[in-house]
C-alpha positions as CSV (number, residue, x, y, z in Angstrom):
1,X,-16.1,5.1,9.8
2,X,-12.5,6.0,8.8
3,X,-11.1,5.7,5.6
4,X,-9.4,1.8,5.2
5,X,-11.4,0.1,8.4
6,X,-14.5,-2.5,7.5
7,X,-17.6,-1.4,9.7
8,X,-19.9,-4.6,10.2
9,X,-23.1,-5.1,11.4
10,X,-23.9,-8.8,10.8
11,X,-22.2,-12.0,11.1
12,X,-23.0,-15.3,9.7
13,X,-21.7,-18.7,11.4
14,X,-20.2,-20.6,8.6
15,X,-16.8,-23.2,8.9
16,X,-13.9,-21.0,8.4
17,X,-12.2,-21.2,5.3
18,X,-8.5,-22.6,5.0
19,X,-7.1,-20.2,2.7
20,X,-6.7,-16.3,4.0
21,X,-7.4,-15.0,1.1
22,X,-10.0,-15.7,-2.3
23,X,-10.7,-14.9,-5.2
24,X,-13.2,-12.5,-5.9
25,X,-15.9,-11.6,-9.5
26,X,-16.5,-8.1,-8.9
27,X,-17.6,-5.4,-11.4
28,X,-16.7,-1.9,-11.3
29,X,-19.7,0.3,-9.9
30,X,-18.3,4.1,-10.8
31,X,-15.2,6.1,-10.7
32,X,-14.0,9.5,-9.8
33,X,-11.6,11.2,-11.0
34,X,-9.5,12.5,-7.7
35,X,-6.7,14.7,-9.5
36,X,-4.7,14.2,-12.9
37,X,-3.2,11.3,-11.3
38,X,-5.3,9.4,-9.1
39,X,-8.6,8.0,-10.3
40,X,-10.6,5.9,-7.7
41,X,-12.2,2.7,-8.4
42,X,-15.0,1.4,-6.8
43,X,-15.6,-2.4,-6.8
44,X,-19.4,-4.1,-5.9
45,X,-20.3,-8.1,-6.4
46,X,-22.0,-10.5,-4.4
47,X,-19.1,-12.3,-3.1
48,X,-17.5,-8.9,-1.1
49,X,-19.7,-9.5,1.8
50,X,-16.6,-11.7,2.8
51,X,-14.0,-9.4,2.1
52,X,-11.7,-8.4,5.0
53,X,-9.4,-5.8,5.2
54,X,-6.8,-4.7,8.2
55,X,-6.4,-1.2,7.2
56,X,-3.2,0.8,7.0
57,X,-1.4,-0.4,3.5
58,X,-3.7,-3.6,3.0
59,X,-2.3,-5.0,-0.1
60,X,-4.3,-7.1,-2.4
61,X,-4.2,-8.2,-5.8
62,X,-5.9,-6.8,-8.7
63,X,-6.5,-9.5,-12.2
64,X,-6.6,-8.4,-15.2
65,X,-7.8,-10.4,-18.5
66,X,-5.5,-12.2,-20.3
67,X,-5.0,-11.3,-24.2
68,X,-6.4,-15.0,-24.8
69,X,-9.7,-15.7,-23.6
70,X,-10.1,-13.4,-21.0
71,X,-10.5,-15.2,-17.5
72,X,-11.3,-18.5,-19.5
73,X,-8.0,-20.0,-18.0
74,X,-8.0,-18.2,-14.5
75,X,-7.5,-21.2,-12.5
76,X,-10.3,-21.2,-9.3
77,X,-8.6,-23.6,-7.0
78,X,-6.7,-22.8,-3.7
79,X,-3.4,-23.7,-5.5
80,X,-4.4,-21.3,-8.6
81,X,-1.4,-18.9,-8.1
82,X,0.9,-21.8,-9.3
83,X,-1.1,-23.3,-11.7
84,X,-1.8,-19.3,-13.2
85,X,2.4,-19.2,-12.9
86,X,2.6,-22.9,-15.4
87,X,0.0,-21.1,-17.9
88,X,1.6,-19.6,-21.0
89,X,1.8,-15.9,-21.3
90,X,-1.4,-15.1,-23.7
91,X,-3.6,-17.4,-21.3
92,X,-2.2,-15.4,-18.6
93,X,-4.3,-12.4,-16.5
94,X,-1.9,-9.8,-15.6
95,X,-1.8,-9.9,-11.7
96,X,-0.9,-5.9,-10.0
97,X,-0.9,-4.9,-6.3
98,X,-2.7,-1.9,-5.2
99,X,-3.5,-0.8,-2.0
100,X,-7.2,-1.1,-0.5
101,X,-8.5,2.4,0.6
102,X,-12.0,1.6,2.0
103,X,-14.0,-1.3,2.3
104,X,-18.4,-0.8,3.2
105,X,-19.6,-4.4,3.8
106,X,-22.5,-6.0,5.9
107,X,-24.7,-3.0,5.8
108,X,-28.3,-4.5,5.4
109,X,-30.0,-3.3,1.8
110,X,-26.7,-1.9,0.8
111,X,-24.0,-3.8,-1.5
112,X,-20.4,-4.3,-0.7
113,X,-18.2,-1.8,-2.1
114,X,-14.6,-1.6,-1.8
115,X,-12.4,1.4,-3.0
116,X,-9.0,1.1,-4.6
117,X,-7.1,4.2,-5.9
118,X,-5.2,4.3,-9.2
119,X,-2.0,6.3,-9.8
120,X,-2.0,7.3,-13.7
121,X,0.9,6.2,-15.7
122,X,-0.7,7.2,-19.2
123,X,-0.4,3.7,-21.4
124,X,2.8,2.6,-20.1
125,X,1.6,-0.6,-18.0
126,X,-1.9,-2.7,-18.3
127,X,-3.5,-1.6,-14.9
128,X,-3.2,2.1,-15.6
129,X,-4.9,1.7,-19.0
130,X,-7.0,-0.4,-17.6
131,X,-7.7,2.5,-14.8
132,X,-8.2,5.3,-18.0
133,X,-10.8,3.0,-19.7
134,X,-12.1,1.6,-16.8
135,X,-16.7,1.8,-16.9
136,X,-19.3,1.3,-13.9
137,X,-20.0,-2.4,-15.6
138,X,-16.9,-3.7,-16.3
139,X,-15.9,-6.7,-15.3
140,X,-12.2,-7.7,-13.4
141,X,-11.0,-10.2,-10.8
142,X,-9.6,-9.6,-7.2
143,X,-7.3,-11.5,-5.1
144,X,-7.8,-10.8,-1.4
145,X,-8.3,-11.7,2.4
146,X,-11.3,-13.6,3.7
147,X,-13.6,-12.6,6.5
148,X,-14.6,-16.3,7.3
149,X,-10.9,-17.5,7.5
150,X,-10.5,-14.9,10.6
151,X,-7.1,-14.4,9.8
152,X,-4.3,-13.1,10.2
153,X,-3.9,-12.9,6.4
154,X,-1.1,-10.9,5.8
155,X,-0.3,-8.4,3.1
156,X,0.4,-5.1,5.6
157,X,3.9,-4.0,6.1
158,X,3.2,-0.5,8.6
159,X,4.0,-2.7,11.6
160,X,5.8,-0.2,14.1
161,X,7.3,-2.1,17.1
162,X,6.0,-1.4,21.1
163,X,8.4,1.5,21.0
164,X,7.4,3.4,18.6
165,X,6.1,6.6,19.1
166,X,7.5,8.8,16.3
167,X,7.0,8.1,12.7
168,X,8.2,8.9,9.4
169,X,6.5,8.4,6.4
170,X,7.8,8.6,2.8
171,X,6.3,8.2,-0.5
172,X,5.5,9.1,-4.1
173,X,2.7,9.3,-6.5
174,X,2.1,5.2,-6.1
175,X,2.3,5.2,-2.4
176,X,-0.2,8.3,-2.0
177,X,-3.2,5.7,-1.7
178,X,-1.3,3.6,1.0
179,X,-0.2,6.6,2.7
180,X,-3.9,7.8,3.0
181,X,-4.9,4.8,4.8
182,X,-1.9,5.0,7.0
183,X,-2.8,8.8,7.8
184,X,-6.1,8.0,8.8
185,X,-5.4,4.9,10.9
186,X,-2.3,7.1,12.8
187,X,-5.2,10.0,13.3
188,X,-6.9,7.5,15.7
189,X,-3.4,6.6,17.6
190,X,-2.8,10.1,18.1
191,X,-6.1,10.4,19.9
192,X,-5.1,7.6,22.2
193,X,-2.0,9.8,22.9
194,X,0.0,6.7,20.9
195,X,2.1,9.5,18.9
196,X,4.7,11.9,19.8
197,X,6.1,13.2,16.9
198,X,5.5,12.6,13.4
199,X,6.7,13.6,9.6
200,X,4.6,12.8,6.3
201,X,6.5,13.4,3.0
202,X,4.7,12.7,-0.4
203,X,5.9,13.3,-4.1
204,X,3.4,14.2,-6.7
205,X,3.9,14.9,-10.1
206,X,1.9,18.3,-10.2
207,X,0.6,20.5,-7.8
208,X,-3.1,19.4,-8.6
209,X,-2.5,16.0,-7.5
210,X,-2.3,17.5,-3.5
211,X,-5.2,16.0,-1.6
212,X,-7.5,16.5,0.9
213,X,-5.6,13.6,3.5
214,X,-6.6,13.0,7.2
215,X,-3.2,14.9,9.1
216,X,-3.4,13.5,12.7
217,X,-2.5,15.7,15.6
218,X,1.5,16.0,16.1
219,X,2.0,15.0,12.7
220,X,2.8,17.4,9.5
221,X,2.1,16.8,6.1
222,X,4.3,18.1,3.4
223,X,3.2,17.5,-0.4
224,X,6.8,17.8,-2.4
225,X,5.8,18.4,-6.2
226,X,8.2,16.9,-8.6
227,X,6.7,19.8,-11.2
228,X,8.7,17.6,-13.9
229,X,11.6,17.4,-11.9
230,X,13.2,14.0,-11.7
231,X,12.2,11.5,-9.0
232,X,13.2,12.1,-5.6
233,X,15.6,15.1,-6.8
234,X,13.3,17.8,-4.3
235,X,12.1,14.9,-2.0
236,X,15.2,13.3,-0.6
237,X,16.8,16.6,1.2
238,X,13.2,17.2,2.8
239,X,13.3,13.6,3.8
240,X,16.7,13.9,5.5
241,X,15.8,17.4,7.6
242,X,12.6,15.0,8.4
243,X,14.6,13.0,10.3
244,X,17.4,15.1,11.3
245,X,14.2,16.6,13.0
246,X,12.9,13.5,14.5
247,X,15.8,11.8,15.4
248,X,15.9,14.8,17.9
249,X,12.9,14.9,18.9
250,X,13.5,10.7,20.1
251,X,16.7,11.7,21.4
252,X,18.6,8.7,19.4
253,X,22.2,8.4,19.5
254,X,22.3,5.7,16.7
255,X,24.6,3.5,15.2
256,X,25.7,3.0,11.7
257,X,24.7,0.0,10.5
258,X,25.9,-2.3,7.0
259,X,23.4,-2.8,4.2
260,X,23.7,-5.2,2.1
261,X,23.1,-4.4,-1.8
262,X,20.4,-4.5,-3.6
263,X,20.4,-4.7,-7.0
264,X,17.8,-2.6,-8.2
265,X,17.5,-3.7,-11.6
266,X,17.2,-7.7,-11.5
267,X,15.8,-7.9,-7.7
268,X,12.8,-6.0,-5.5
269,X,13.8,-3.9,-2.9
270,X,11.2,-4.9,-0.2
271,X,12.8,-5.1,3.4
272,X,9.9,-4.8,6.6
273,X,10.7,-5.6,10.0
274,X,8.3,-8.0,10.4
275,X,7.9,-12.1,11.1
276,X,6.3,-14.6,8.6
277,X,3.4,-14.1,10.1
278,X,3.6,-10.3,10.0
279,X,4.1,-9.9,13.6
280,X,6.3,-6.6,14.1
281,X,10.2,-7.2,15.0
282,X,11.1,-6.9,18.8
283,X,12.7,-3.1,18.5
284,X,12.4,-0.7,21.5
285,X,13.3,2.1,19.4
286,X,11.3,5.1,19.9
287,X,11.3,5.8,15.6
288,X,9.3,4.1,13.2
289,X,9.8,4.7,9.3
290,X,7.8,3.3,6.5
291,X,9.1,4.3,2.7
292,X,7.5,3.2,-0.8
293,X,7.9,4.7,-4.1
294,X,10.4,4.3,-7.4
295,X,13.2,1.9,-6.1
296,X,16.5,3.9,-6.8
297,X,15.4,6.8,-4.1
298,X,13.8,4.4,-2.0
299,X,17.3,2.8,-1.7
300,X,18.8,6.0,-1.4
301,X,17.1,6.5,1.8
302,X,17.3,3.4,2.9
303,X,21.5,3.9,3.1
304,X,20.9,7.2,4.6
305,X,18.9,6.9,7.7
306,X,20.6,2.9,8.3
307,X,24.0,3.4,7.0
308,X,24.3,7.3,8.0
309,X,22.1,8.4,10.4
310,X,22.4,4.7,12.4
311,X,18.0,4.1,12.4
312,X,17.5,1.0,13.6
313,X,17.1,-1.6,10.8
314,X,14.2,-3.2,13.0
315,X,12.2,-0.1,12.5
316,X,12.6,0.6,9.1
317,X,9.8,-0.6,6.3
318,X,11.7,0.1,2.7
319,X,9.8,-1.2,-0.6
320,X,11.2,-0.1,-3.9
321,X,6.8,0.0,-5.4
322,X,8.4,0.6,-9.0
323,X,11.5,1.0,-10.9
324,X,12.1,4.1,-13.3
325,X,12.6,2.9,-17.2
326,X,10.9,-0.6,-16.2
327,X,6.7,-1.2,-16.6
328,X,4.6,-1.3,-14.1
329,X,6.0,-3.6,-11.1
C-alpha cells in the first residue's frame, strides 16, 4: 500500500452521515524522529475506523487544548466550527492544518492508525511544541473526512486538469509532508504512462533533513538546502530553470497574464484552480504546477511563471503555508 492511500478490507452498512468531515478523540501511539525537522506522529482511537483520506495533500485539522479547561468547551455538534469561532480566546483549542501522510484502517485485529508529519519550528507556534513534547498517550483532537458520508469532502488542492502531463512541484520544509504524498501518488500515474515530464523542488533547512521520498519515473527530485540561507534565496533560480526546462519540454508558447495583489501580510495567498466542489478547472494545458511554502517566495513564483513566463493561471495551485516574522499560520 502506498504512502497517503486508505487500504480497506471491510465495510459496514450504516446511513451516511451529513457532514464530510467529524471530529475525531484520538491519542498519540508513538513517534519517530525522521530528521532534525520532521518528527512523525502517529494517531490510534476507536473512532478512526471511519476516517477517510483522498491522498495527495489531504488536509485536515489538527486541535489543540485550549489554556482553559482543555477540550472542556470544544463544542461536539455539526455547527461546532462557529460556535468554537464565538468562544473567548482562553476557552479556545488552537485549530492547525497539517497534511495526512498515511492512513491503516479496517484491518481486522489491528487498530486504526493514521500518520501525520511535523515540521519543527522550535517553540515559536503551539503545534510544533506540541510536536517536541508530544508522548505515545497523549491525548489531542482531529478534524477530518468521514468514510460513511462517501464524500467528496474536500480539503485537496493537487487537482491537475485532463491535460496535464508535466508537473512542477515546489516546496519548503512545511510542504515536504504534502509533497511526499504527492510523490507517491504521481509514482502510480507514471506507471500508467499518465506523466511526461516532471520537476520536484524542496527547501530544507539542513542537509540532514533530505529524505528517503518515492521519485516516480520521468520525474527528478532536487532537495535545495537553505544551510541558513534565507528562504527561497537558493530555491527560486532552481525553480525558474525548472520551468524554463519544462515549459520546453510541453512546447508552450504562453501568454503573460495580470495578477492581482496579494497582500501578504493581512491576507492568505491560497489560489487553486479548482471548483467549490474541488473539481479541477477546465484547462487543456499540457503543465501542471503545485507550490506551498513561506508566502513572500511563494508569491514570487507565482508572478514569475503567470506574469513572466505566461503558465496558464488554470493550472497553477499557489498557497502561501506560512508567513516569515508571523507564528504559525
Amino acid at each position: 500500500m502506498s504512502a497517503g492511500t486508505v487500504e480497506r478490507l471491510d465495510t459496514v452498512e450504516t446511513a451516511a452521515p451529513a457532514d464530510p468531515w467529524r471530529l475525531y478523540d484520538v491519542q498519540v501511539a508513538r513517534t519517530e524522529q525522521l530528521s532534525p525537522t520532521f518528527v512523525r506522529v502517529t494517531f490510534t482511537g476507536e473512532g478512526l475506523e471511519d476516517f477517510d483520506a483522498g491522498g495527495l495533500d489531504q488536509r485536515v485539522k489538527l486541535v489543540l487544548p485550549a489554556t482553559e479547561g482543555g477540550y472542556d468547551h470544544l463544542p461536539r455538534s455539526t455547527d461546532w466550527y462557529t460556535r468554537w469561532r464565538a468562544l473567548p480566546d482562553e476557552r479556545r483549542c488552537t485549530l492547525r492544518t497539517y497534511t495526512v501522510r498515511a492512513v491503516r484502517r479496517g484491518i481486522p485485529g489491528v487498530a486504526a492508525e493514521v500518520d501525520i508529519d511535523f515540521a519543527l519550528h522550535g517553540e515559536s507556534g503551539p503545534a510544533s511544541r506540541w510536536a517536541l513534547a508530544a508522548r505515545p498517550g497523549d491525548r489531542v483532537v482531529l478534524w477530518g473526512p468521514d468514510a460513511r458520508h462517501g464524500g467528496p469532502y474536500g480539503g485537496i488542492e493537487f487537482a491537475p486538469g485532463p491535460g496535464a502531463h508535466s508537473f512542477l512541484v515546489v516546496g519548503d520544509e512545511t510542504a515536504v509532508p504534502a509533497v511526499s504524498v504527492i510523490l507517491a501518488e504521481l509514482a502510480d500515474w507514471a506507471v500508467a504512462g499518465e506523466i511526461v515530464c516532471g520537476e520536484v523542488l524542496l527547501e530544507v533547512p539542513c542537509a540532514d533533513d533530505v529524505l528517503d521520498l518515492v521519485v516516480p519515473p520521468n520525474v527528478t527530485l532536487t532537495w535545495v538546502v537553505r544551510d541558513g540561507t534565507p528562504h527561497g534565496d537558493r530555491l527560486v533560480p532552481l525553480v525558474h530553470a525548472a520551468a524554463d526546462r519544462l515549459l520546453g519540454c510541453c512546447s508552450i508558447p504562453g501568454t503573460a497574464q495580470e495578477l492581482p495583489d496579494v497582500d501578504i501580510d493581512a491576507e492568505t495567498l491560497w489560489e487553486v484552480p479548482v471548483d467549490e466542489a474541488g473539481v479541477p478547472l477546465a484547462s487543456q494545458a499540457p503543465l501542471y504546477a503545485w507550490l506551498a511554502g513561506e508566502a513572500a517566495v511563494i508569491r514570487s513564483l507565482r508572478r514569475h511563471l503567470v506574469s513572466e513566463r505566461g503558465v496558464d493561471r488554470k493550472s497553477v495551485a499557489f498557497m502561501g503555508y506560512w508567513r516569515e516574522g508571523r507564528p504559525e499560520n
